[in-house]
C-alpha positions in Angstrom: -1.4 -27.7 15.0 -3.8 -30.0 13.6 -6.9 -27.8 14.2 -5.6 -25.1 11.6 -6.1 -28.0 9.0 -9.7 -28.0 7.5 -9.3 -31.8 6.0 -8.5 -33.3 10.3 -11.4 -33.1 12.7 -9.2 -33.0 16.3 -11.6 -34.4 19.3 -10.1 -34.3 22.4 -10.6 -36.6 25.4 -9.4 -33.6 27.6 -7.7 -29.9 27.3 -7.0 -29.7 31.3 -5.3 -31.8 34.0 -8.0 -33.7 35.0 -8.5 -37.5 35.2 -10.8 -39.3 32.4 -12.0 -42.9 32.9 -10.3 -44.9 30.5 -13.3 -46.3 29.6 -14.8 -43.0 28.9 -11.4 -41.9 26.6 -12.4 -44.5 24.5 -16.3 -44.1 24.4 -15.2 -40.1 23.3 -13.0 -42.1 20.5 -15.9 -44.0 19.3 -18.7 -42.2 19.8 -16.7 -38.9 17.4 -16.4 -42.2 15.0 -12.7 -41.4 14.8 -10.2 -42.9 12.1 -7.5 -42.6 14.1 -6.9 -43.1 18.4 -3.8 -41.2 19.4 -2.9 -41.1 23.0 0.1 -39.0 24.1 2.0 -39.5 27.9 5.3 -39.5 29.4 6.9 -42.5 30.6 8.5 -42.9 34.8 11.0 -45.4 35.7 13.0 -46.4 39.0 16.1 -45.8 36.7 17.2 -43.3 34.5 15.9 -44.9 31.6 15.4 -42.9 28.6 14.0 -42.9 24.9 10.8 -42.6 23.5 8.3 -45.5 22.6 5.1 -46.1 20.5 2.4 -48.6 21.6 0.0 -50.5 20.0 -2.7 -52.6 20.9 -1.3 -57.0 21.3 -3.3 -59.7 21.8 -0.6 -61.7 22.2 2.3 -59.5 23.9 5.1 -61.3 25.4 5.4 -61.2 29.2 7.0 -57.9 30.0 4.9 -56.4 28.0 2.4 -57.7 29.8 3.7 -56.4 32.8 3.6 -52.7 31.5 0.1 -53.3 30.4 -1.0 -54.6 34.0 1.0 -51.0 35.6 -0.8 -49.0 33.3 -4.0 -50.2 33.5 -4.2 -50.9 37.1 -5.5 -47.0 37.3 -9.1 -48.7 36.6 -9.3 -49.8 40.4 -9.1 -45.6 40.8 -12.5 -45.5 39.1 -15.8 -45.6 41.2 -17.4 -47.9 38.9 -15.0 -50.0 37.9 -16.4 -53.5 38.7 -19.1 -51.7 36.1 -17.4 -50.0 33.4 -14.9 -53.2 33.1 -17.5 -56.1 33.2 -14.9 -58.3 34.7 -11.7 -57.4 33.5 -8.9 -58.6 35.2 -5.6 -56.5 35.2 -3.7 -59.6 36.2 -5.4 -62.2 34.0 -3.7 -62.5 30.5 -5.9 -64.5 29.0 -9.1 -61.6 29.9 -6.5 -59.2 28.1 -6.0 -61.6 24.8 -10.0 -62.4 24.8 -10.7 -58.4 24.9 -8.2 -56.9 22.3 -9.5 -60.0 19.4 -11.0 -56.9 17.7 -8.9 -55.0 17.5 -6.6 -57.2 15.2 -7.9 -56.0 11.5 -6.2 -52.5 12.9 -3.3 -53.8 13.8 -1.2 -52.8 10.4 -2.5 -49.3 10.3 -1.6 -49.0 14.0 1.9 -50.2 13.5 2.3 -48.3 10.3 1.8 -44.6 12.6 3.6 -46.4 15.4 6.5 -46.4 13.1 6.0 -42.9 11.6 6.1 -41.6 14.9 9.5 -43.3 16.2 11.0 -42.4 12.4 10.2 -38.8 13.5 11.6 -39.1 17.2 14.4 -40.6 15.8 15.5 -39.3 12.9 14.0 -35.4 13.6 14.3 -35.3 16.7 17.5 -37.3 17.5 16.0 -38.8 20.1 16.7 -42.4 21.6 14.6 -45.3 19.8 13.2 -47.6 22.4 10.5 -48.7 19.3 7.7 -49.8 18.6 6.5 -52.2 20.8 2.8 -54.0 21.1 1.0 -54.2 24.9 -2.7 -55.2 26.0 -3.6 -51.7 27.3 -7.1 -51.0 28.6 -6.8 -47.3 26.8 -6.3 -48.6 23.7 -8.4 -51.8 23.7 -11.3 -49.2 24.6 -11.5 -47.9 20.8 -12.6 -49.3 17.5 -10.5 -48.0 15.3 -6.5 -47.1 14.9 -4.6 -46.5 18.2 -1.5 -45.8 19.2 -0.2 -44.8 22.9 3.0 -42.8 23.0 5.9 -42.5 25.0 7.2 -39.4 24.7 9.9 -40.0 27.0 10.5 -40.5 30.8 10.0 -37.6 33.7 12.3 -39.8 36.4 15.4 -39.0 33.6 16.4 -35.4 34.7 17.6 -34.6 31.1 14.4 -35.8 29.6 12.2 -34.3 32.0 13.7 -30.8 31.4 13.0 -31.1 27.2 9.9 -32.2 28.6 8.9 -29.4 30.6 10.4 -26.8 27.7 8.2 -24.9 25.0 11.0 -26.1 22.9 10.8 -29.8 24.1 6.6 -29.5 23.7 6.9 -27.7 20.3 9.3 -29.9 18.6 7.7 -33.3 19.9 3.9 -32.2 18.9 5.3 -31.3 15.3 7.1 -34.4 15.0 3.5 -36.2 16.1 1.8 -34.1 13.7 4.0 -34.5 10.7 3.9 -38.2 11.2 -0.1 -38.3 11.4 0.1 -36.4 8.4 2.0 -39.2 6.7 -0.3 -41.7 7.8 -3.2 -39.5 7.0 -1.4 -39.0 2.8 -1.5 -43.0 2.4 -5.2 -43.2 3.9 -6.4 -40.2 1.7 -4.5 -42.9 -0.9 -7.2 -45.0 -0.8 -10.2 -43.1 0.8 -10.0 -39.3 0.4 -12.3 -38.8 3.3 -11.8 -36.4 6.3 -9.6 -37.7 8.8 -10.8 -37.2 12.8 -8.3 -37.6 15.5 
């Protein structure tokens, strides 16, 4: 959807089911010298939680978000060079996650501004329960030097979520709803820069 606007350069960190180093999603982030860092998942619990959620980067999250940042990063030990790539990052040490996401504090605002566009959009479009906006040290985002936001879409371990998931409808309706709000965010940058926006 966004590739059929001449004004948004889309990069993609991948088209097909394959696994990128985190490290690497990033590097393809910075190296397109993106504006704007938007990564797109679906959530698992042991329960049937539900709702959709917006991340951005904390260098100072509270202790369960910690804990969500320590699951989801803890796919670095996956990675053959992860001693490398990380330069001794420790998924359990909170005070490696504070020292590595310092930078990315002068983005915070514009992150939390999409954040917000995107759960106003889930929410009010798509009628879809609010779990928020919420702020977590994840490796994925700390990677990139710009923007970012990591979304929650909603949770494959809730049956009813999983099948809107799965649907063309489900896919349709919650890509337009991340579109329209990167379009928002994209109206107040052009604000105040009028430059071409990559994604």
């Amino acid at each position: 959807e966004l590739e059929k606007d001449p004004n948004i350069k889309v990069v993609y960190t991948r088209k097909t089911d394959v696994f990128i180093e985190l490290v690497e999603r990033g590097k393809i982030a910075n190296k397109a010298d993106a504006d704007l860092f938007v990564s797109v998942h679906c959530n698992a619990h042991n329960t049937s939680a539900s709702g959709s959620e917006t991340y951005v980067l904390s260098p100072n999250g509270n202790k369960k978000n910690m804990e969500v940042a320590k699951a989801e990063n803890e796919v670095i030990y996956l990675e053959e060079n992860y001693e490398t790539n990380y330069a001794g990052f420790d998924v359990n040490a909170p005070e490696s996650t504070i020292t590595l996401t310092l930078i990315q504090e002068e983005f915070l605002d514009q992150s939390i501004l999409l954040a917000k566009l995107i759960q106003d959009k889930f929410t009010n479009q798509l009628k879809r329960k609010n779990r928020g906006v919420k702020q977590a040290a994840f490796v994925v985002l700390h990677q990139t030097i710009m923007p970012s936001v990591l979304i929650e879409t909603g949770f494959i371990t809730n049956t009813t979520e999983r099948n809107f998931l799965k649907s063309t409808k489900g896919q349709s309706e919650i890509s337009h709803a991340i579109v329209e709000a990167i379009y928002g965010y994209k109206q107040l940058l052009d604000e105040n820069t009028g430059n071409v926006l990559t994604v």
